[in-house]
C-alpha positions in Angstrom: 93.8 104.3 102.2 95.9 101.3 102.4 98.9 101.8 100.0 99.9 98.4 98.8 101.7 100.4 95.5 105.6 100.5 95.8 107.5 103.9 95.3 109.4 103.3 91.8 111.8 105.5 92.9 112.9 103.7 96.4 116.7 103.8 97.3 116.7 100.2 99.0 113.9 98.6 96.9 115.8 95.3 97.2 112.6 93.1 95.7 109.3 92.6 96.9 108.9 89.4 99.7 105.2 89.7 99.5 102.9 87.1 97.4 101.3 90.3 96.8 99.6 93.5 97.6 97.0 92.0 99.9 99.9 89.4 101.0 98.4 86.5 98.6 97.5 86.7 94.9 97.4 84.1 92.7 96.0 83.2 89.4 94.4 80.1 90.1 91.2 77.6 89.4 90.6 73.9 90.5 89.1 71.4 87.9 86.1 71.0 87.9 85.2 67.5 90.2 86.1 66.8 94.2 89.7 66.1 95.4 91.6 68.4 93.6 95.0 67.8 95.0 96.8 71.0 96.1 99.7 71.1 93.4 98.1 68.9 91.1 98.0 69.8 87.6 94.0 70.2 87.5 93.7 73.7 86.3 94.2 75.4 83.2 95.8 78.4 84.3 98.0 76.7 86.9 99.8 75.0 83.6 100.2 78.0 81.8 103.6 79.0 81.9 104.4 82.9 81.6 106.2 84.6 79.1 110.1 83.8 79.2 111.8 86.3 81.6 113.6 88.8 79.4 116.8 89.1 80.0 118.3 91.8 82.4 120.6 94.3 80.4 123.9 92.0 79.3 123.3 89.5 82.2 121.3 86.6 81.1 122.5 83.9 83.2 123.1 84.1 87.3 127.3 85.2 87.8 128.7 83.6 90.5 131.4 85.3 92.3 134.9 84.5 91.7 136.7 85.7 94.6 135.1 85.5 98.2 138.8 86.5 100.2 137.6 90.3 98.7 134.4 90.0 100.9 135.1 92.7 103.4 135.6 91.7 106.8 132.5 92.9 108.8 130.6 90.5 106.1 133.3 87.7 106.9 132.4 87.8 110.9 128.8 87.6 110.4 127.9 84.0 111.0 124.5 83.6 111.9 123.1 86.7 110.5 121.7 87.7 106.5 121.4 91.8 106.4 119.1 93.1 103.4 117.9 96.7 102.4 114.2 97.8 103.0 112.9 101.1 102.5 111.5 101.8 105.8 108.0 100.2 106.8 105.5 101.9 109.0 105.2 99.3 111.4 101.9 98.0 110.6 103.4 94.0 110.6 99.7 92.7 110.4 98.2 91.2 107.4 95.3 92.4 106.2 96.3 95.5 108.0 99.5 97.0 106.4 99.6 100.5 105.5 102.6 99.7 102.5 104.3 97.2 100.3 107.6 97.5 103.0 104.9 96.6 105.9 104.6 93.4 104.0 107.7 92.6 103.4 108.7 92.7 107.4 105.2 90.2 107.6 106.5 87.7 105.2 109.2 86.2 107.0 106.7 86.3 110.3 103.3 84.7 108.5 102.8 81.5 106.5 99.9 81.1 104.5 97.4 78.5 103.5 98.7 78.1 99.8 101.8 79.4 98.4 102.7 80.0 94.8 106.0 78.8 92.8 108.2 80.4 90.4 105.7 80.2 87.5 102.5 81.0 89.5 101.4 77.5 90.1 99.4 77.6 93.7 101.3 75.3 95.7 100.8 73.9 99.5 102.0 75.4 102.6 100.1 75.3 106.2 97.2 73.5 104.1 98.5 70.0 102.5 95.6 70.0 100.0 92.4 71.3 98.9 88.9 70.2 97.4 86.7 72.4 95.1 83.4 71.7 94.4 81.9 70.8 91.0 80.3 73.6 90.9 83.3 75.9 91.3 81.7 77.7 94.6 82.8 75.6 97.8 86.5 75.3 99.3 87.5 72.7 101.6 90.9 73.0 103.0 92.9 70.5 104.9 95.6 72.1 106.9 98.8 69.6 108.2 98.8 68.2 111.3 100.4 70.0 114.5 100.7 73.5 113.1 101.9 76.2 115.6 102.3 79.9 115.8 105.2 81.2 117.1 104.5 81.0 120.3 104.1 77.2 120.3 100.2 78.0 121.0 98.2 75.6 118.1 97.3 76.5 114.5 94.0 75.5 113.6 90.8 75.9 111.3 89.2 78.1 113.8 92.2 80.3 113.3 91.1 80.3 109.4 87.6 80.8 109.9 88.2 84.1 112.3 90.7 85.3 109.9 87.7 85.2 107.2 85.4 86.3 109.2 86.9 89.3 110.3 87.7 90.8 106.8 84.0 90.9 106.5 83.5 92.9 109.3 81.9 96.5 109.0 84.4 98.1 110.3 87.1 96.4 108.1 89.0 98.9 106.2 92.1 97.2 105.0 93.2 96.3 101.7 92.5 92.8 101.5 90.2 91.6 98.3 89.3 88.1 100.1 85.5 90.3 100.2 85.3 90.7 96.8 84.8 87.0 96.8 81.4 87.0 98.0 81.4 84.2 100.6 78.3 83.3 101.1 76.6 85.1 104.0 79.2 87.6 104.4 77.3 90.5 103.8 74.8 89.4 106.2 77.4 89.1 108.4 78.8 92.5 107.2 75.8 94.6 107.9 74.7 92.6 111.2 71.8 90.4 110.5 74.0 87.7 111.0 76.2 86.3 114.0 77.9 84.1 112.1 79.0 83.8 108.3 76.7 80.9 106.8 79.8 79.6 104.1 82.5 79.1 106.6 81.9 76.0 108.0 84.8 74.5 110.9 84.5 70.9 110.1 86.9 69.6 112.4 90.4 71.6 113.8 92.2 70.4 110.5 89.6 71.3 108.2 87.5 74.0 106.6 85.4 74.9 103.6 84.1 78.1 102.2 81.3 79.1 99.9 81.1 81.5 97.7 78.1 83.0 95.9 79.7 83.0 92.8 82.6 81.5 91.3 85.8 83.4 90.9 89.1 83.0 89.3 91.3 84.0 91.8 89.4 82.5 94.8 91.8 80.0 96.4 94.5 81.8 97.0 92.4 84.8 97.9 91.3 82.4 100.8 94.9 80.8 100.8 96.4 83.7 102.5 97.6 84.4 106.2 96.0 83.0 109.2 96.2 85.3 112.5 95.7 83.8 115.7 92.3 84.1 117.3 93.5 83.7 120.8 95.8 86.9 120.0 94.3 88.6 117.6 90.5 87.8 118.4 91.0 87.9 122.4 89.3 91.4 122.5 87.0 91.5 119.3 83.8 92.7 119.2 81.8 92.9 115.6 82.0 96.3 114.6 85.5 97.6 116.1 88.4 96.6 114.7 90.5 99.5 116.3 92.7 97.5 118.7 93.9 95.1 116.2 96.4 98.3 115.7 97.9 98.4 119.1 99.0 94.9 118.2 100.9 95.8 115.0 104.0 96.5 116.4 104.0 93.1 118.1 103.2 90.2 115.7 101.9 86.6 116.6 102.9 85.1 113.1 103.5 81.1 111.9 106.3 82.4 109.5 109.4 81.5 109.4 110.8 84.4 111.5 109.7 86.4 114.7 109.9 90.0 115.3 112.9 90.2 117.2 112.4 94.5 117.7 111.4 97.4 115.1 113.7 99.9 115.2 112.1 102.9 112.9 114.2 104.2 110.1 117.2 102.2 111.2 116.6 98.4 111.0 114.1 95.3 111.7 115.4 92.5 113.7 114.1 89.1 113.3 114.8 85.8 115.0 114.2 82.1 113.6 111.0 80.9 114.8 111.9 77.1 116.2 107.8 76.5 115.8 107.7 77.1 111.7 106.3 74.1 109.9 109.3 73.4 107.7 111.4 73.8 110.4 113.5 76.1 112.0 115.6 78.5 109.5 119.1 77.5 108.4 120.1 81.4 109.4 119.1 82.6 113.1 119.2 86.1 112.6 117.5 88.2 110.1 117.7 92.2 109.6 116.0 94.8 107.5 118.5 98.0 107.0 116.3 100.6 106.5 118.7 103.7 107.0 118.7 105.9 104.1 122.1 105.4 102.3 123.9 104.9 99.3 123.5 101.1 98.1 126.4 100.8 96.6 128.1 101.9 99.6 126.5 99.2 101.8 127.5 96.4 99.5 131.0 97.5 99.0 131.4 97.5 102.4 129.8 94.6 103.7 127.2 96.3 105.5 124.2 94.4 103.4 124.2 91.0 102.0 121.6 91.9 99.7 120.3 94.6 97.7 119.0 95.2 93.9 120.1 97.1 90.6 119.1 98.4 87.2 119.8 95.8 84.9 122.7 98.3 83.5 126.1 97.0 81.6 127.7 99.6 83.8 126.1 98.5 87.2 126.2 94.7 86.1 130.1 95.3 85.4 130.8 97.1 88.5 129.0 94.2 90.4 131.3 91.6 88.5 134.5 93.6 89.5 133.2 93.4 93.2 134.4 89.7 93.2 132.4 89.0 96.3 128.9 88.8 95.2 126.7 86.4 93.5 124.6 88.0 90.9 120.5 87.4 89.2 119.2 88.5 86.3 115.5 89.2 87.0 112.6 90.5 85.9 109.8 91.1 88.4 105.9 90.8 87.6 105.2 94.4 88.5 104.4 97.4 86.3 105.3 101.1 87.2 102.7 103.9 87.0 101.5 107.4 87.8 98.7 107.4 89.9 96.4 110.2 88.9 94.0 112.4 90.8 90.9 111.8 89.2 89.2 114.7 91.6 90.6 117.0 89.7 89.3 119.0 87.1 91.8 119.0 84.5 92.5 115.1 85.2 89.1 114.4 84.7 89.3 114.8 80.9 90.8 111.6 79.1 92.0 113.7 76.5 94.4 115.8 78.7 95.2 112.2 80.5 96.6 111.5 76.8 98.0 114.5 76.0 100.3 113.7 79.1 101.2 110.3 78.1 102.2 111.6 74.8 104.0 114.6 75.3 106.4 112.6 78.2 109.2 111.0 77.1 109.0 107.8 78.3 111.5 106.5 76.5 114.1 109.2 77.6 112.6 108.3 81.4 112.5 104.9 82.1 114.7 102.9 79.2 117.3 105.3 77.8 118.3 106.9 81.1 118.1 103.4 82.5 120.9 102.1 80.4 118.2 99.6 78.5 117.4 98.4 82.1 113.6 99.3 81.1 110.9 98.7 78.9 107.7 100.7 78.5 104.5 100.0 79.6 100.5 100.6 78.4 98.8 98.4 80.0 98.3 97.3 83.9 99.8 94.0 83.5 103.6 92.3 83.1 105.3 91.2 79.7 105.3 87.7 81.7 102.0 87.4 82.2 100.2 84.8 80.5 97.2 87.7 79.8 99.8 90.2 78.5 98.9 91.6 75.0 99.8 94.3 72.4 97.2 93.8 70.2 94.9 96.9 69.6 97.4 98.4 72.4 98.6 102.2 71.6 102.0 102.3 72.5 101.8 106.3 73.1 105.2 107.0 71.2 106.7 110.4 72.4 104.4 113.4 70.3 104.3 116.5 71.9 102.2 118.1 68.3 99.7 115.4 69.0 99.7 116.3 73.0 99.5 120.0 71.9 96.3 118.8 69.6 94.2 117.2 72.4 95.0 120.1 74.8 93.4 122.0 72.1 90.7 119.9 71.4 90.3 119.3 75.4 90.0 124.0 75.6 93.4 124.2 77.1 94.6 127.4 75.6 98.2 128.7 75.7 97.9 132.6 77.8 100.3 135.1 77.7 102.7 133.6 80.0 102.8 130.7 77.7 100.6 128.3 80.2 97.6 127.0 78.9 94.5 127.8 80.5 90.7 127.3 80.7 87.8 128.9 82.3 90.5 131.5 83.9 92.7 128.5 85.5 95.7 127.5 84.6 96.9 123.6 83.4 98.9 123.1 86.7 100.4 119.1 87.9 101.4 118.7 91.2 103.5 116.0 90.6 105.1 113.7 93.8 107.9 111.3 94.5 110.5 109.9 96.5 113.7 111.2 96.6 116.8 109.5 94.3 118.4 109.7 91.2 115.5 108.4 89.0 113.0 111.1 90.5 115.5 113.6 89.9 115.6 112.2 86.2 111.9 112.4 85.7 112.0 115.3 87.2 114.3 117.1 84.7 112.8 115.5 81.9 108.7 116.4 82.5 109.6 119.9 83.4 111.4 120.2 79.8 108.7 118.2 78.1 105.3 119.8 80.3 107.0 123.5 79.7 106.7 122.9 75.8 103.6 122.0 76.4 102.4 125.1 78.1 101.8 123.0 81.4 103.5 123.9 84.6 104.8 121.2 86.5 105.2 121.7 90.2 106.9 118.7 91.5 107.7 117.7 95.3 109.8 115.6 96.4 110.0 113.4 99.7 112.7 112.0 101.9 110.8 109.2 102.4 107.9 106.4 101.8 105.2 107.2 104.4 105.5 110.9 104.5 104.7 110.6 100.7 101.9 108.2 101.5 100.5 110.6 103.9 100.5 113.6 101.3 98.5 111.1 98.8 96.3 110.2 101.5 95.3 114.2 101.8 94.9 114.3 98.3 97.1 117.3 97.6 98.3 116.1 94.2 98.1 115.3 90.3 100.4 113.1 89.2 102.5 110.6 92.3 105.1 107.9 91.3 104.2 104.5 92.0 104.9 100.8 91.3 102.4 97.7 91.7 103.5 94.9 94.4 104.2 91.6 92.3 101.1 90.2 90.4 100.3 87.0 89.9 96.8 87.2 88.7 95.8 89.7 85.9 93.4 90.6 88.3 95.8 91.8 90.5 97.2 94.6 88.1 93.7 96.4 88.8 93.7 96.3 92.8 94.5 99.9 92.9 91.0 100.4 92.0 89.3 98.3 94.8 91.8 99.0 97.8 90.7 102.8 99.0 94.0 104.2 96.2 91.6 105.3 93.7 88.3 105.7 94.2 87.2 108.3 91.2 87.3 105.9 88.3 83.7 105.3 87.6 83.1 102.9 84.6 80.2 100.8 84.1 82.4 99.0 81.6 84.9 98.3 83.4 83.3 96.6 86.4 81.2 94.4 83.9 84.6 93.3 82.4 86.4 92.9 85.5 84.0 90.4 86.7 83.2 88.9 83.5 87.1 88.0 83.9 86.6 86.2 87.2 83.6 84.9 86.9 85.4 81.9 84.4 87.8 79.6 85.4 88.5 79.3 81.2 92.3 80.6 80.8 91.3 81.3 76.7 88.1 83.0 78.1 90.1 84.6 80.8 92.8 86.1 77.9 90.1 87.5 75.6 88.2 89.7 78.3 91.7 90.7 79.8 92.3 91.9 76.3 89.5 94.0 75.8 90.2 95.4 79.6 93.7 96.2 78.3 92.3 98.0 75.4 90.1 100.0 77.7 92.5 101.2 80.0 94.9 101.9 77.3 92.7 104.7 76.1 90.8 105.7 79.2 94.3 105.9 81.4 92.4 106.3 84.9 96.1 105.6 85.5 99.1 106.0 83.2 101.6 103.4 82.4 105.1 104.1 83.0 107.6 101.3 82.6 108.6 97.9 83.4 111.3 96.9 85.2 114.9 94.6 84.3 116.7 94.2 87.8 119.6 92.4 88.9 120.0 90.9 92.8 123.3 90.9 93.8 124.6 89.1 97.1 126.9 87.7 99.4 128.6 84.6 97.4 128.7 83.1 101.4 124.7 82.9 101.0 123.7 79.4 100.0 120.0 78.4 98.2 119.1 81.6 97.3 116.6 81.7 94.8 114.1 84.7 93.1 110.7 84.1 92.3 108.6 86.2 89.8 105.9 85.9 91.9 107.0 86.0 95.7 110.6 87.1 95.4 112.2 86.0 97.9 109.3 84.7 100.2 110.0 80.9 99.0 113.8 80.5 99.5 114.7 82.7 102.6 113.7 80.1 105.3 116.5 77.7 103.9 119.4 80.2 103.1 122.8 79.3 105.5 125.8 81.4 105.2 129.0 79.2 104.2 
């Protein structure tokens, strides 16, 4: 399993860099007709514009800080160096390859990819300059800029592309990328070995290369738009069918990013340097660091030791930020939705009526808005509130009713024993529940036992220190219920990847496979809205997982940092090359 989900309850969670899970997602489809410029306005999702960003708790316009002498002095001395928070990543700093969320952070500052997204989902150029699509909807052509370099000066070119394809459709693949899904043409006969070479990728010439795909799909060019690896490094010892020693090179990236790995220190920090050979140019800032020591976040911005980190959306947080004097502060709202993953092996999960019965006897509202301060919303379906495919209509909104949870378990043969723990077939209704250890696991905590113990469920929750050791219990399988949060989305499509990455693999639906594809198979944004809708309503009463909450954030930072910008779709991934400490 590749887990590209985000722990909801992460002390450092200090915003997503990634485009998404698989490093690139966007929602995107070219006109119809050659010579689509990259950028151009020739789509009809790419001039959608999402929802309005609701406001974060009593913040609805950036705060500037009003009194940088405050800044405390280890901050002051820093002048070539930006410290941010990061929950600690695995090491796994290859694309395609990365074991978590965190892992990608660390490999957006050290990879560029072909096309980019901006701040309302538009897919924008980066190492390509432009792109053609087909009439027909099926055939890519990218045109990457002139003199691209990785990091070590060697050249970037489109045989770099076409191995970084071509590998993702090798047997042996097991990552978490979707770029398969897409159905190049001739990938699975390159896939299963009847093929040397995959028949739709086609090197024209070393600054150009087009792709074909079987079928046309919605989320296609920025699928292919993603990172490029370098064959010379990263292909210098493949052999179709073993894709093992990839993994000795994690730890030492080869990237065209903005940054270079500097040195991985685990569970303390991440050191990067400004790579001189990135496209744009070399970053403003020459040093770059993760912190990932556990700690108190507060404690790191009050004294200087972080120049970046997030918060609830809170009056009190926001208040206590303002009174720093020293900090610059966002309102933001991130394209993710939280969610508990459910273990669809077992028994008792198996039934969608006790999967409702859950959902209505938690209260959600206690959990992620009230205990939040209002820095929360809920959520029931897999996608954001600024999404262009986000809907309530025909949605159930699951209000807190434990007699209508208490009904289904009836209905579902759950009966309350003796010891006042429902049972069936001799076994009791036990959830393992998992989670990372802070202050909003410790509320959910308190709050399910109350709820689950009235509903004659016992609740057995474990909680971890970190990220990966949780991982790795979800990876054995030895739970019910585990807290988790999507990367950001920019593709309705994306709010589903759970379901095609290796996380879940017991949701077997005939339904919603047709519906899925139906959805990518039309480069119509109405079209696209109305199946997305009747996927919504689907998983709102199936709940293969259930919906937890939505986020309101605030990013507060060093008022030294200049051109810092947020992104609802890559974070920070657009502005960091060009912030400069003043």
């Amino acid at each position: 399993m590749r887990k590209n989900a985000i722990v909801i309850t992460s002390l450092l969670l200090t915003g997503s860099l990634l485009l998404s899970a698989c490093a690139n997602n966007s929602n995107n489809e070219s006109s119809s007709g050659n010579n689509a410029a990259a950028g151009s306005n020739s789509t009809n999702v790419e001039t959608t514009t999402p929802a309005e960003t609701v406001p974060a708790g009593a913040l609805s316009e950036p705060f500037t800080a009003t009194d940088l002498s405050k800044l405390p002095a280890v901050a002051q001395k820093r002048t070539d160096t930006i410290i941010v928070g990061l929950t600690d990543p695995s090491g796994a700093f290859t694309p395609y390859f990365q074991q978590s969320g965190y892992d990608g952070n660390v490999s957006s500052l050290l990879y560029a990819s072909l096309v980019t997204v901006d701040d309302k989902g538009v897919p924008t150029p980066e190492l390509a300059e432009s792109w053609d699509v087909s009439d027909d909807q099926l055939t890519y052509t990218f045109h990457l800029r002139k003199d691209l370099k990785f990091s070590d000066g060697s050249p970037l070119t489109a045989d770099d592309v076409a191995f970084t394809w071509t590998i993702q459709y090798d047997k042996s693949y097991d990552g978490s990328s979707q770029l398969p899904s897409l159905n190049v043409k001739g990938g699975k006969a390159y896939k299963d070995g009847s093929s040397t070479a995959i028949e739709g990728i086609k090197v024209i010439d070393p600054q150009t290369i087009s792709v074909t795909l079987e079928q046309p799909n919605a989320t296609a060019l920025v699928q292919l738009g993603s990172n490029v690896l370098s064959k010379a490094y990263y292909g210098k010892d493949y052999k179709f069918g073993d894709l093992e020693y990839i993994k000795k090179l994690h730890e030492k990236p080869l990237g065209d990013g903005p940054y270079k790995l500097e040195k991985f220190i685990p569970g303390q920090e991440v050191r990067f340097v400004a790579n001189e050979n990135y496209f744009k140019g070399k970053p403003k800032t020459e040093h770059f660091i993760y912190k990932t020591t556990e700690g108190d976040v507060w404690q790191f911005v009050e004294t200087g030791e972080v120049d970046y980190a997030s918060f609830s959306a809170t009056d009190e947080n926001i208040e206590k930020l303002k009174a720093l004097g020293f900090v610059n502060i966002i309102p933001y709202t991130p394209s993710t939705y939280g969610y508990l993953q459910v273990n669809l092996k077992h028994e008792q999960l198996k039934d969608k009526l006790v999967r409702q019965a859950i959902v209505y006897g938690l209260d959600r509202q206690s959990i992620y808005v009230d205990a939040a301060q209002g820095a929360g919303s809920i959520a029931n379906i897999p996608a954001s509130p600024i999404s262009w495919s986000y809907t309530e209509e025909g949605i159930n909104p699951y209000k807190y009713d434990p007699e209508k949870a208490k009904q289904l378990l009836d209905e579902a043969g759950w009966t309350v024993g003796a010891d006042g723990i429902r049972e069936k077939d001799g076994k009791p209704l036990t959830i393992h529940y998992l989670g990372s250890k802070s202050k909003n696991t410790d509320i959910f905590i308190a709050v399910a036992k109350e709820n689950f113990e009235a509903l004659g469920i016992d609740f057995q929750p474990e909680v971890f220190a970190d990220f990966n050791s949780l991982v790795s219990k979800v990876e054995g399988g030895d739970y019910d219920l585990v807290s988790f949060s999507t990367s950001m989305l920019t593709d309705p499509a994306d709010g589903f990847m759970q379901f095609f990455d290796g996380e879940i693999t017991d949701y077997d639906n005939p339904k919603f496979l047709e519906l899925y594809n139906k959805a990518l198979a039309t480069t119509d944004i109405e079209a696209r809205k109305a199946v997305y809708k009747e996927l919504y309503q689907l998983f709102n009463d199936e709940l293969p997982i259930i919906f937890t909450s939505y986020k309101k954030t605030v990013y507060a930072y060093n008022g030294r940092i200049e051109n810092l910008s947020v992104s609802p779709f890559i974070g920070l991934a657009g502005s960091l090359p060009t912030w400069s400490l003043k």
